[in-house]
Steps between C-alpha positions, in 0.01 A plus 500: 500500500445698142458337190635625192636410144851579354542423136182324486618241807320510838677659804416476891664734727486645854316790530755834441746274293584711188426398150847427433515269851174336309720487175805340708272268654383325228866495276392810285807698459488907514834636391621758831785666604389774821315192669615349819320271730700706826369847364157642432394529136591802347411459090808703402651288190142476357617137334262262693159681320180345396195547405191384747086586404243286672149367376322836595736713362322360140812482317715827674841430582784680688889474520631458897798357607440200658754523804253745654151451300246323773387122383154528508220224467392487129835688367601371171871604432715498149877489544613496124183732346658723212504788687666398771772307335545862267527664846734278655754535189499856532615527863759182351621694255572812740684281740696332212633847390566582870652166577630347135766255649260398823443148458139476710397784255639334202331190604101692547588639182564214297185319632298785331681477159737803592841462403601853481390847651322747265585764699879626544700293699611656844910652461541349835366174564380418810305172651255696722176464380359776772255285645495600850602186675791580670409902596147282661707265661695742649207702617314210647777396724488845600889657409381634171878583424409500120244616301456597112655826362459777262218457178493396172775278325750607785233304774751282743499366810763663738608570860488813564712772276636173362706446866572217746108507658566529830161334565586169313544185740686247276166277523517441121138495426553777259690241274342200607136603354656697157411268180788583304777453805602834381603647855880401552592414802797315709510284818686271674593406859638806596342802352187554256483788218217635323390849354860639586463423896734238692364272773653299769349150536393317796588094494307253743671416776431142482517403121710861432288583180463805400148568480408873554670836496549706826274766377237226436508401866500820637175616263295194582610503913357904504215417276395183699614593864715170493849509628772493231670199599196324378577530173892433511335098475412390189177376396577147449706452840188693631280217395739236614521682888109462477496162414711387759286679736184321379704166510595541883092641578421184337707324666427599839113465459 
């Protein structure tokens, strides 16, 4: 275990939790929007900064973002210094004139006494705040049918040449990780849509939910050497099979 201070209040951690898993830990709350606890830190929305110095450093401090800094024995960490509050209402302000009518931007904004953008409000609103979450996602279950596109103010995330990604399994995870819920998307028991692409659904043959696309099962039988059919069950009959089987091993012993 480390042993650290946020905001002047004692924190003990694993070693190789983050600062901001020390922060978390203890009910100190560090404002974040590329952070997920299924992905790997990445630091890209540059929100959940603070400033750390320990006793040797004789009064030095740095900025880090905590969702990847180290806690460290003897690390004394700021969340609300000057500087970092001034930095964190910059990148605010940027992401209120790219997303003005986003309600999770609105919201950060507000709690750090922003109510409107000093820069010029983007023509065409949009609620993607380009942190990274879904294009990771997407890479880490290993399709990688979108990623981010061209530079600048015109930055998006897109399938390829903006068409149906013929990569993209239906799984979802893509929409299910964005903050702002700003990737549309339709399902149902039939048929599944997202980024322009159709998929056909399979339903459980015992509770005849439809639980998974047939792209999905056909991307995780390859991938795992598993027949498909596995996967035509849902998760929760799954679970009930197995405990029926425990039941009757019980049973029998």
């Amino acid at each position: 275990m480390v042993t650290l201070t946020i905001d002047g209040r004692v924190a003990k951690v694993p070693a190789g939790a983050t600062v901001l898993d020390a922060a978390r830990a203890i009910g100190v709350r560090i404002p974040t929007l590329c952070q997920h606890e299924a992905l790997e830190p990445w630091g890209g929305c540059r929100l959940c900064l603070v400033d750390v110095t320990k006793k040797e450093w004789r009064g030095w401090q740095k900025m880090v973002v905590s969702c990847m800094f180290p806690a460290e024995d003897g690390l004394a960490v700021a969340t609300a210094t000057e500087r970092v509050v001034a930095t964190r209402k910059v990148v605010l302000d940027l992401l209120l004139a790219r997303c003005p009518d986003t309600p999770l931007v609105q919201r950060l904004a507000h709690e750090h006494g922003i109510e409107r953008t000093s820069y010029q409000p983007n023509p065409e609103p949009t609620d993607c705040v380009l942190c990274g979450l879904c294009t990771r996602v997407c890479d880490s279950i290993g399709v990688s049918a979108i990623a981010t596109v061209d530079r600048g103010a015109g930055k998006e995330v897109a399938p390829p040449f903006h068409q149906p990604p013929p990569d993209c399994i239906g799984c979802l995870a893509c929409a299910e990780v964005c903050p702002t819920d700003c990737i549309p998307y339709q399902t149902s028991d039939s048929a599944r849509s997202i980024w322009g692409k159709t998929f056909t659904m399979v339903r459980c043959p015992h509770c005849g939910r439809a639980h998974i696309t047939r792209e999905q099962a056909a991307f995780y039988a390859g991938r795992g050497g598993v027949p498909e059919s596995y996967f035509e069950t849902c998760d929760a009959c799954k679970r009930t099979q197995m405990a029926k089987t425990f039941t009757s091993l019980s049973a029998v012993r």
